[in-house]
DOTOR-240970 format. One record per residue (C-alpha): x, y, z; residue in one letter. Coordinates in steps of 0.25 Angstrom, whole numbers, plus 5000, padded with zeros to 4 digits. Layout:
BEGIN
XYZA...
This chain:
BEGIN
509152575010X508952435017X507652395020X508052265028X507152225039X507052105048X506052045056X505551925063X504751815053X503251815058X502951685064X501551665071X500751555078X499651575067X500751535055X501451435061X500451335066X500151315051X501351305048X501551195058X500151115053X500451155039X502151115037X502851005042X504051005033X504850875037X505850875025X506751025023X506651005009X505251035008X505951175008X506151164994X504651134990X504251234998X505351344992X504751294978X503351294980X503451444987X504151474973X503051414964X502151494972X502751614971X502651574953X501351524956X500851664962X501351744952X500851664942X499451694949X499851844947X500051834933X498951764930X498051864939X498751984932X499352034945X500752004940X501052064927X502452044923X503051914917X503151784926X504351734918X505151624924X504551554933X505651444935X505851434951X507451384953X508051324964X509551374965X510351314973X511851344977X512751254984X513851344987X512951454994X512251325001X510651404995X509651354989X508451474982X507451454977X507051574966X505551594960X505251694950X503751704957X503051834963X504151854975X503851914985X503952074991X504452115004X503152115010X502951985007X504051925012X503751975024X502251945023X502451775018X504051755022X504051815034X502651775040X502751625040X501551545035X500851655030X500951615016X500851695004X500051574996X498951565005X498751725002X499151714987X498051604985X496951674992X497151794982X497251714969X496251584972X495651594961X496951584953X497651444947X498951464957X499451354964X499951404973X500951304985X501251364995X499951375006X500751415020X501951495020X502951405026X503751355015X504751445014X505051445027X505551285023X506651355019X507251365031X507351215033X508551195025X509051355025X509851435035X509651565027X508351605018X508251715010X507251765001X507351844988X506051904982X505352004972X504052004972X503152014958X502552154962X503052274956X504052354962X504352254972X505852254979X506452124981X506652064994X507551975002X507151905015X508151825022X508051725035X508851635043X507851545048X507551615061X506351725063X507151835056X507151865042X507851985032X507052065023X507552165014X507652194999X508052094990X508952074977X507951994968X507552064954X506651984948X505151924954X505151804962X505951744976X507151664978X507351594991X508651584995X508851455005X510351455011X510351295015X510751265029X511951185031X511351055033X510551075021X511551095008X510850975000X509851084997X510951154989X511151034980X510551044967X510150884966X509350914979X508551014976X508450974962X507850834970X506950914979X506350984968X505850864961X505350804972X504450934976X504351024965X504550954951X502950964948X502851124953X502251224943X503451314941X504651274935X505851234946X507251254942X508351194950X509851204943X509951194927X509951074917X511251014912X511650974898X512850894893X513850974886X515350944882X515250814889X514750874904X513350914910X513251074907X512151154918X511251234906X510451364911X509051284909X508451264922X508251134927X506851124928X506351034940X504851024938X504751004923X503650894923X502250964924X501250884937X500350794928X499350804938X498950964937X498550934924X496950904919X497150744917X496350764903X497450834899X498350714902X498550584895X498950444901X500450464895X500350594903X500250524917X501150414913X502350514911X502150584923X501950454931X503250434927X503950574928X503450534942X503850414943X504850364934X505450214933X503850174937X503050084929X501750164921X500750164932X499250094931X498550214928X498450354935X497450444942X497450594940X496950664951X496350804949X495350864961X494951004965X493850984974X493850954988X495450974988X496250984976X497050864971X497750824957X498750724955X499050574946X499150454954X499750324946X499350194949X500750094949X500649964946X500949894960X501149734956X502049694965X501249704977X501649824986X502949844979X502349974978X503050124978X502250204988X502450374989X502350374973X501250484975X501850624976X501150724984X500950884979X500451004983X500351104971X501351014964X502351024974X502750894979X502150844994X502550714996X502650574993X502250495005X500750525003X500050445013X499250535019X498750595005X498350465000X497850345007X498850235008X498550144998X498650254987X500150274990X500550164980X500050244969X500850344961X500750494958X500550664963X499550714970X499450854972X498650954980X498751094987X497851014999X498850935004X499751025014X501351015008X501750985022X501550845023X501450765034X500650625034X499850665046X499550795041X499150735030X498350635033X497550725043X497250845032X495750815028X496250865011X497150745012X496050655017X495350705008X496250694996X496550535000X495250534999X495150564985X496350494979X495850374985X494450404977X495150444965X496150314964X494750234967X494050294956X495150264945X495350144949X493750114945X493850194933X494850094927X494249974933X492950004925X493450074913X494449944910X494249834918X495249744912X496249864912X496249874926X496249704928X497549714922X497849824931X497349754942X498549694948X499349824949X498249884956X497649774966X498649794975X498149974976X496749934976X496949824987X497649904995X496850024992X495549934995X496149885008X496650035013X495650125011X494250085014X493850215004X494450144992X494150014994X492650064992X493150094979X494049994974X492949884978X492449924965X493749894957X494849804966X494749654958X495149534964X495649434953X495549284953X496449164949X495849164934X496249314933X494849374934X494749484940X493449544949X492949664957X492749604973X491249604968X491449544956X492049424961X491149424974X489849384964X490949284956X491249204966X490049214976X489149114973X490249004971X491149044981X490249084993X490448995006X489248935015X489349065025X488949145012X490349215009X491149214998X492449134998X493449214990X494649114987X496049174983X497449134979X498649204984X499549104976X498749064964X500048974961X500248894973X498548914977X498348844962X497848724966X496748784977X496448884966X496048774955X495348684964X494548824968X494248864953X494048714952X492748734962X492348844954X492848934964X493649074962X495149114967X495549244968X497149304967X497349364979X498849374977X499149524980X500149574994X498749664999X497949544996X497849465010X497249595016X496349625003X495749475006X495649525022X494949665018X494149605007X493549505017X493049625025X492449705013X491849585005X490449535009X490449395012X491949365005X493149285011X494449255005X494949115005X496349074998X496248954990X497148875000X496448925011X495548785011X494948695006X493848754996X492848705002X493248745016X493648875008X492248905002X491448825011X490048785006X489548705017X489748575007X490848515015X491348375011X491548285021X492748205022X492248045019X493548005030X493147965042X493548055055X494647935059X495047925045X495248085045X495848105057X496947985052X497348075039X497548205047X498548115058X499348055045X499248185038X500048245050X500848155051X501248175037X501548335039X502548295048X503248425054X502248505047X501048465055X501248595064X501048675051X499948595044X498448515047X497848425040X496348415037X495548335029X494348365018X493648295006X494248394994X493448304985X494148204976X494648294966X495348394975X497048374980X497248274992X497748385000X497748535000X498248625010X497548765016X498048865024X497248945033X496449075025X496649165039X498049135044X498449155028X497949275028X498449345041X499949285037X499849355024X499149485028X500449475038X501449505028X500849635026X500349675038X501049705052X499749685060X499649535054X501149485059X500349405070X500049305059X501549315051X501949195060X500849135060X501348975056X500548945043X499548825046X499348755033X498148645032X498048505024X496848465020X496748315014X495748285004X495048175010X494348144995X495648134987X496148004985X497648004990X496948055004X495947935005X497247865000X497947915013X496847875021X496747725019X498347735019X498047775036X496947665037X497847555030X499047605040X498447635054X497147595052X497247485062X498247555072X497147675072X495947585075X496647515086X497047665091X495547695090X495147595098X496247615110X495747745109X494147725110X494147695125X494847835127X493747895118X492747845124X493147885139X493248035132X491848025127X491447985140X492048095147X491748195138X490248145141X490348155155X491048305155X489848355147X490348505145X491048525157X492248595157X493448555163X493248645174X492048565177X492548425176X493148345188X494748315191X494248175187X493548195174X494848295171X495848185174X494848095164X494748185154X496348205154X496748055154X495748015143X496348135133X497648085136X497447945131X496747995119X497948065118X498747965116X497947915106X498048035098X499348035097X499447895093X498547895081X499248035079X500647955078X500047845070X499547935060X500648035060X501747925058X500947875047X500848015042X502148015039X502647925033X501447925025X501947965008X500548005006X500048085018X501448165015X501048165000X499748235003X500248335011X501448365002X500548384989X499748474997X500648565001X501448564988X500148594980X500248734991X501748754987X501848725002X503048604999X504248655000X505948605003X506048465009X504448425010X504348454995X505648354992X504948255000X503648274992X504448244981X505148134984X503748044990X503148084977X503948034970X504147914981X502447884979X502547894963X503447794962X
């Protein structure tokens, strides 16, 4: 006699709030995850049963398959775990989010089961890619009659005797039209990987192949999908380093062998394990993010682990697993959940920690290292304010010689040598040790040090380290002069008079040419032995062009024309050379320009006296009217002398010689200006 009944599934504003919070599934095939996990569950529990003594009969096969056929348009989903009886159907299936876990575990804490499912919503999943769900179970418990519950995805179900004969639970999914690719075996074969290829219970989907009589032949052995044990559930004294390097690359294979790795094992305040691989990262952000896999109880999460990990640990490799992060992931739950926070936390502590451990265990070891993992510290230091208090400890910076130092080694290095007259201390870098060679010997010629400060992250290291240093300031090499660089309140004053100055600057632009809108000219005693000319770039506008290339907030200074300085030496020979040349040339036209000029000079001095410190707005229309007719003549006078010394400027071989060299000893010479270097060389050797 039939005992069918139906019935309306239970659905109340106390469950379905949770369920709201707790699962905001944004991918339908998260339906296979959860089919699976509630499978391995159902293993799991009776596992627990066994163990307890409850369940006396033999757990056999525990092999869950996933069998799909394409022609009936269904996928099922069969355990051989504790099943369930009718009451429980009705008690776990028909009353939604009153999960069956959640009971199970308060029953059995003190028992090793891990169990997955924490809510009761997952088989509900089902429904996101089925028309018709049907369930077929038989529970563990003696005497038990199977069941068979069916539902169309609406409030009414069907629940009436079943045909199963052994223990356990299949769940019968017939796909929806508009998802048949759930039928294909490669699919779900794919999906399996992805979420379920570390779970504790053997996963079967289809059946291994072998070549016979010259075709591939389907064998009866299962096609296991999760046949590589999780490294990180094991003790990691159990575990050697060829160990890890195999999984890092069952994990990732093609990669190159990581740096080293960290195994994380925590029980206390939230539970956490998992093995994070440092990659070596050379080639300056040519790095693959999303390489840490997210799990909960072994099932796969997510890759996108922003909100788990602060950001500048995404570049590292690996799992991380723990039943307190939720499987519903969405990055603003996560980042609001106070055991995430509190997991970040951690890993950032842990990373930190091993970092020191191998810096002073071997320090060469990790010098030769160092270069795959500046770019992770800097950008780690930079980031997150937590581990930069760390890696002060253990981020180096290395100089031109190839020494390397801690930020307080090298701050009582350099200290006493390279400290200013304002009491800081200059930091010089290279971000080009080739092209910067010469401003680097003439630096390690003074005794000074140059750091390597050729890293992508290293314009906003310079920035950040200026803030966190006491008394530091970075200078490139080329910034300056040294002496303007490092200034020691020692300056050398140049022996030219101020006509004699002001004559070499006006012939010096005459000599740039078209490229006096780029350049200036200034003059400084260099002393004897340094090069006639050198060019500096400003340290500021440098810095805010650079940092542009990586940061959107610094476009502003992208287009910013680059300004380029030429500073004479006014102690070198060719320079004093340069300035008889200009006496010997204009030195009469420029007196008699003088003295046409003094009368003009001497009404401004006069005026000037007269105004006091009255403003403009204090002065008369007259003395207004004066003021404006005597600037005007020295205006024309200006642009005489300007003429004068621009015309000779130009066609001065030397002047254009002096410039050339220094802007060829800057790699700054380049197409046309460079073949006319060569050919006025030439011209001045002969």
């Amino acid at each position: 006699m039939s005992n069918a009944q139906t019935g309306k599934i239970g659905v109340t504003t106390e469950n379905i709030f949770p369920i709201i919070k707790k699962f905001l599934y944004s991918d339908r095939e998260i339906f296979l995850r959860e089919l699976i996990s509630n499978a391995v569950d159902a293993t799991q529990k009776l596992r627990t049963l066994a163990s307890a003594g409850e369940f006396k009969g033999e757990i056999g096969d525990e092999t869950i398959e996933v069998v799909l056929d394409s022609a009936a348009n269904t996928l099922t989903v069969r355990d051989h775990g504790l099943g369930m009886t009718r009451e429980e159907v009705e008690r776990y299936i028909n009353q939604i989010a009153l999960s069956g876990a959640e009971e199970f575990l308060a029953k059995f804490k003190d028992k090793e089961a891990s169990i997955i499912g924490h809510f009761g919503l997952g088989f509900y999943s089902a429904f996101m890619v089925s028309d018709r769900v049907e369930i077929e179970t038989k529970s563990w418990q003696e005497g038990a009659e199977p069941v068979h519950w069916s539902c169309e995805g609406d409030p009414t179900y069907t629940l009436e005797q079943g045909t199963r004969t052994e223990r356990g639970t299949d769940i019968i999914l017939h796909l929806s039209p508009d998802c048949k690719e759930f039928s294909e075996q490669n699919k779900i074969q794919d999906l399996l990987r992805k979420y379920c290829r570390f779970l504790p219970v053997p996963i079967a989907c289809g059946f291994k192949t072998e070549w016979k009589d010259g075709k591939s032949v389907e064998t009866t052995e299962h096609n296991i999908i999760n046949s590589e044990p999780p490294l990180w559930v094991k003790r990691p004294t159990d575990l050697k380093e060829e160990d890890y390097l195999k999984f890092y690359r069952y994990l990732f294979p093609g990669q190159e062998d990581p740096l080293f790795h960290i195994h994380l094992n925590v029980d206390y305040p939230f539970n956490l394990t998992g093995i994070l691989y440092f990659p070596k990262m050379k080639s300056n952000f040519d790095i693959q993010r999303n390489r840490i896999q997210l799990y909960c109880n072994q099932v796969f999460v997510t890759d996108s682990v922003e909100g788990v990990v602060p950001e500048f640990l995404t570049v590292l490799h690996g799992v991380i697993d723990s039943p307190d992060i939720p499987l519903n992931v969405s990055r603003s739950y996560l980042q609001s959940d106070s055991n995430v926070r509190k997991i970040s936390s951690h890993i950032t502590k842990k990373v930190a920690d091993r970092l020191e451990e191998i810096f002073k265990e071997d320090r060469k070891a990790y010098e030769s290292k160092w270069e795959d993992l500046k770019l992770f510290v800097d950008y780690g230091s930079i980031s997150n304010e937590k581990f930069w208090e760390r890696a002060e400890k253990f981020a180096l910076v290395r100089d031109v010689d190839g020494n390397f130092f801690t930020y307080e080694e090298y701050q009582k290095a350099v200290e006493e040598k390279q400290k200013n007259k304002d009491g800081k201390t200059v930091y010089l870098y290279t971000t080009d040790p080739e092209q910067q060679w010469g401003y680097i010997e003439e630096a390690k010629g003074r005794g000074y040090s140059v750091l390597q400060m050729t890293g992508q992250l290293d314009a906003h290291l310079i920035n950040f380290l200026e803030q966190k240093l006491t008394d530091v300031q970075f200078a490139r090499v080329d910034a300056d002069t040294l002496d303007r660089l490092i200034e020691k309140g020692e300056e050398r004053k140049v022996a030219l008079s101020e006509a004699e100055q002001n004559s070499l600057i006006g012939v010096m632009t005459g000599a740039l040419g078209d490229r006096k809108t780029q350049f200036s000219v200034s003059l400084e005693d260099l002393g004897a032995e340094g090069l006639p000319a050198v060019v500096t770039q400003s340290e500021f506008m440098r810095r805010m062009r650079d940092m542009a290339q990586m940061s959107p907030q610094y476009n502003m200074f992208a287009n910013f024309p680059e300004h380029i300085n030429i500073v004479l030496n006014t102690a070198h020979p060719l320079v004093t050379k340069l300035s008889k040349m200009v006496t010997e040339a204009l030195g009469t036209k420029l007196e008699d320009l003088a003295t046409r000029e003094k009368p003009a000079l001497d009404e401004e001095k006069a005026l000037e006296e007269k105004l006091g410190n009255r403003t403009p707005s204090d002065q008369t229309d007259e003395e207004k009217a004066e003021h404006k007719r005597i600037h005007e003549q020295l205006e024309v006078f200006t642009n005489e002398r300007n003429e004068l010394l621009n015309g000779y400027g130009a066609t001065n071989a030397l002047a254009q010689q002096l410039i050339d060299l220094a802007l060829l000893s800057n790699n700054m010479l380049k197409g046309e200006a460079l073949a006319k270097f060569v050919r006025r060389s030439a011209e001045l050797l002969g």
